[in-house]
C-alpha positions in Angstrom: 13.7 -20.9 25.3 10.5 -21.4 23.4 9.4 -18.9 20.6 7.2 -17.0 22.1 9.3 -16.1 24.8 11.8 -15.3 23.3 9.3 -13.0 21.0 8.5 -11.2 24.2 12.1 -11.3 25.3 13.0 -9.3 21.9 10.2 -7.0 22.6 11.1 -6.3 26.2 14.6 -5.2 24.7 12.7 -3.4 21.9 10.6 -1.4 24.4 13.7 0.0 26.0 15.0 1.0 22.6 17.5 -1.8 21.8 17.5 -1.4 18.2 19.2 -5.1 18.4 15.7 -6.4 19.9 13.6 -4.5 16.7 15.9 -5.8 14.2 15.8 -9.8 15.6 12.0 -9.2 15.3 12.1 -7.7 12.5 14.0 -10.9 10.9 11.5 -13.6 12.8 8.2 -12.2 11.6 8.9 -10.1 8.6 8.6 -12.3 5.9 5.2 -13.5 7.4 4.2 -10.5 8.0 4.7 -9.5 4.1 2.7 -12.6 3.1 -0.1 -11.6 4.5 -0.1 -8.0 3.8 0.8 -9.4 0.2 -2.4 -11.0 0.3 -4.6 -8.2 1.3 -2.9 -5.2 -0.9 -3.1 -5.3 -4.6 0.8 -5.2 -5.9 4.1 -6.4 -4.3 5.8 -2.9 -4.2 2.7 -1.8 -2.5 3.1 -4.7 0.4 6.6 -3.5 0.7 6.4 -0.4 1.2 3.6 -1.1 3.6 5.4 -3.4 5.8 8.1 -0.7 6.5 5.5 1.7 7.8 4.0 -1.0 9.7 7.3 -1.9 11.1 7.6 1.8 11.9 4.5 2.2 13.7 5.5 -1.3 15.6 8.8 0.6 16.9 6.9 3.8 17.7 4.4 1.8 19.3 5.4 -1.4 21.2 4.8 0.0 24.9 1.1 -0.5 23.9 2.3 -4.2 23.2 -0.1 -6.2 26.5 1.6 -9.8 27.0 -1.8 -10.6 28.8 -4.2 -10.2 25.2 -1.6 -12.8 23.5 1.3 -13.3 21.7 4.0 -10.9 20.1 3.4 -13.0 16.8 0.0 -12.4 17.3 0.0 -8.8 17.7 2.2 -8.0 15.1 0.1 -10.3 12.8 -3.0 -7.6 13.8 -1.3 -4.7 13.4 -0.2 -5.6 9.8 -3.3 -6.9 8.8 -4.7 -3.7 10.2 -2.8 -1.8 8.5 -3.1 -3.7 4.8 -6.8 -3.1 5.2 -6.9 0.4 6.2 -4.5 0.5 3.2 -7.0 -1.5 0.8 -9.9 0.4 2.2 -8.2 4.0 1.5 -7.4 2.2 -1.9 -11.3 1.3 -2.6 -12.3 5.0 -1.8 -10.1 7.0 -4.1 -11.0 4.1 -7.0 -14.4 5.1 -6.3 -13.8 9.0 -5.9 -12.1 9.0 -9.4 -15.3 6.9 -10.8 -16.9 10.2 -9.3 -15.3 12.2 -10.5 -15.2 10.9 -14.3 -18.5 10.7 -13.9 -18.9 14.4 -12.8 -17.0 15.8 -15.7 -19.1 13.3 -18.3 -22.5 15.4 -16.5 -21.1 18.5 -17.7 -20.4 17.4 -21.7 -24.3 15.8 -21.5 -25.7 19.3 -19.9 -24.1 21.2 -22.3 -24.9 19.4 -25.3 -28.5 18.2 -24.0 -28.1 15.3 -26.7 -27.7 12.0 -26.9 -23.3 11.4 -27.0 -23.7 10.0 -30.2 -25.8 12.4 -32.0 -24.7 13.7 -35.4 -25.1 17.2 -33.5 -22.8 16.5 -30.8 -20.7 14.9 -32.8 -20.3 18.2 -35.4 -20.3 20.3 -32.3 -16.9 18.0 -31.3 -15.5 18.2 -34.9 -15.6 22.3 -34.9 -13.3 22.1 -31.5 -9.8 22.7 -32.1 -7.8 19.3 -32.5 -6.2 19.7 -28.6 -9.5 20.0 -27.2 -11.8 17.8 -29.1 -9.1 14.8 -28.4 -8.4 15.2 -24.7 -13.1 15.4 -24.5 -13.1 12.4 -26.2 -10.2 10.5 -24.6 -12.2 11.8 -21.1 -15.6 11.1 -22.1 -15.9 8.4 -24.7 -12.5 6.3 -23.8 -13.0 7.1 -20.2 -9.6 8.0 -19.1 -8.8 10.6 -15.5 -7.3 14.1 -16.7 -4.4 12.5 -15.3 -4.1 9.6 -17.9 -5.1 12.2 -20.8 -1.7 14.3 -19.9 0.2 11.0 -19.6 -1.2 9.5 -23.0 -0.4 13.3 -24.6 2.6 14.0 -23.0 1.1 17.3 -22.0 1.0 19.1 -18.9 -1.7 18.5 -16.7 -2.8 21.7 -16.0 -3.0 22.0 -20.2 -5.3 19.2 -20.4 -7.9 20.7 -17.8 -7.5 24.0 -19.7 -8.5 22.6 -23.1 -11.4 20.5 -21.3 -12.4 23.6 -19.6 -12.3 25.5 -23.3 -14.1 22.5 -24.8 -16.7 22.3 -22.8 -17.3 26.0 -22.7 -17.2 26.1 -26.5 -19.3 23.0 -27.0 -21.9 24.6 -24.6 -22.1 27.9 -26.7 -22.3 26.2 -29.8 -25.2 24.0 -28.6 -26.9 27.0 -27.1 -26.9 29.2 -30.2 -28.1 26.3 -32.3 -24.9 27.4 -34.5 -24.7 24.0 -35.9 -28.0 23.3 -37.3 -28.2 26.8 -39.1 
């Protein structure tokens, strides 16, 4: 028997549940499968983890499997590389919403300061903080890092480093306001 019948064979068996059909396809197409999601995603764990829920959604969804648009290589081929680019694309967007977002919280440091980052006022305005809060500002603002990375770096509590960004910012913002430094 040729291979693609006996592709559609295993997948006739895996449409009425023979977990013995999934697990022969499964072998065939699984390593190919993995090269190409490998290619699309950015890290090996990533691609592995992927293929299983792809393999998953192939189980809970192989009576939409039509022999008449093409091959089962074919269509398992699509629905992985379907898959690794809804992944990649998901991937892209939350890259880009924390680029927002640490753009977002640099607004707020610029607004309340209404100086240039490297001023010698904003720069005395940073140096009255307390030592917590003027390091997590600067590790956010001038080094870039998420809130998330700051708390890792710090080995602090996440919820800690918003609080002294919050208080930093707030404190920063009352200084510049009341002209405190230049007095």
């Amino acid at each position: 028997m040729e291979r693609a019948a006996q592709d559609a064979h295993l997948m006739a068996r895996m449409q009425a549940r023979d977990e013995g059909g999934f697990e022969e396809l499964y072998d065939r197409h699984a390593p190919r499968m993995l090269g190409l999601i490998s290619r699309i995603v950015s890290s090996r764990a990533e691609a592995d983890e992927l293929l299983q829920e792809v393999w998953l959604h192939v189980w809970q969804s192989c009576d939409r499997y039509d022999p008449k648009r093409g091959t089962v290589a074919a269509w398992l081929i699509v629905v992985a590389r379907s898959r690794a680019l809804d992944q990649r694309r998901k991937l892209s967007n939350r890259d880009e919403i924390d680029q927002r977002l640490r753009e977002q919280r640099v607004l707020p440091l610029r607004s309340a300061v209404s100086q240039e980052p490297e001023s010698g006022e904003v720069v005395s305005a940073l140096h009255a903080l307390p030592d917590d809060e003027r390091q997590v500002l600067e590790a956010a603002y001038l080094r870039g890092l998420t809130q998330r990375e700051i708390a890792v770096e710090f080995d602090t509590p996440l919820g800690t480093v918003k609080t002294w960004m919050r208080r930093g910012i707030q404190r920063l913002r009352r200084t510049m306001e009341r002209g405190e430094l230049g007095a």
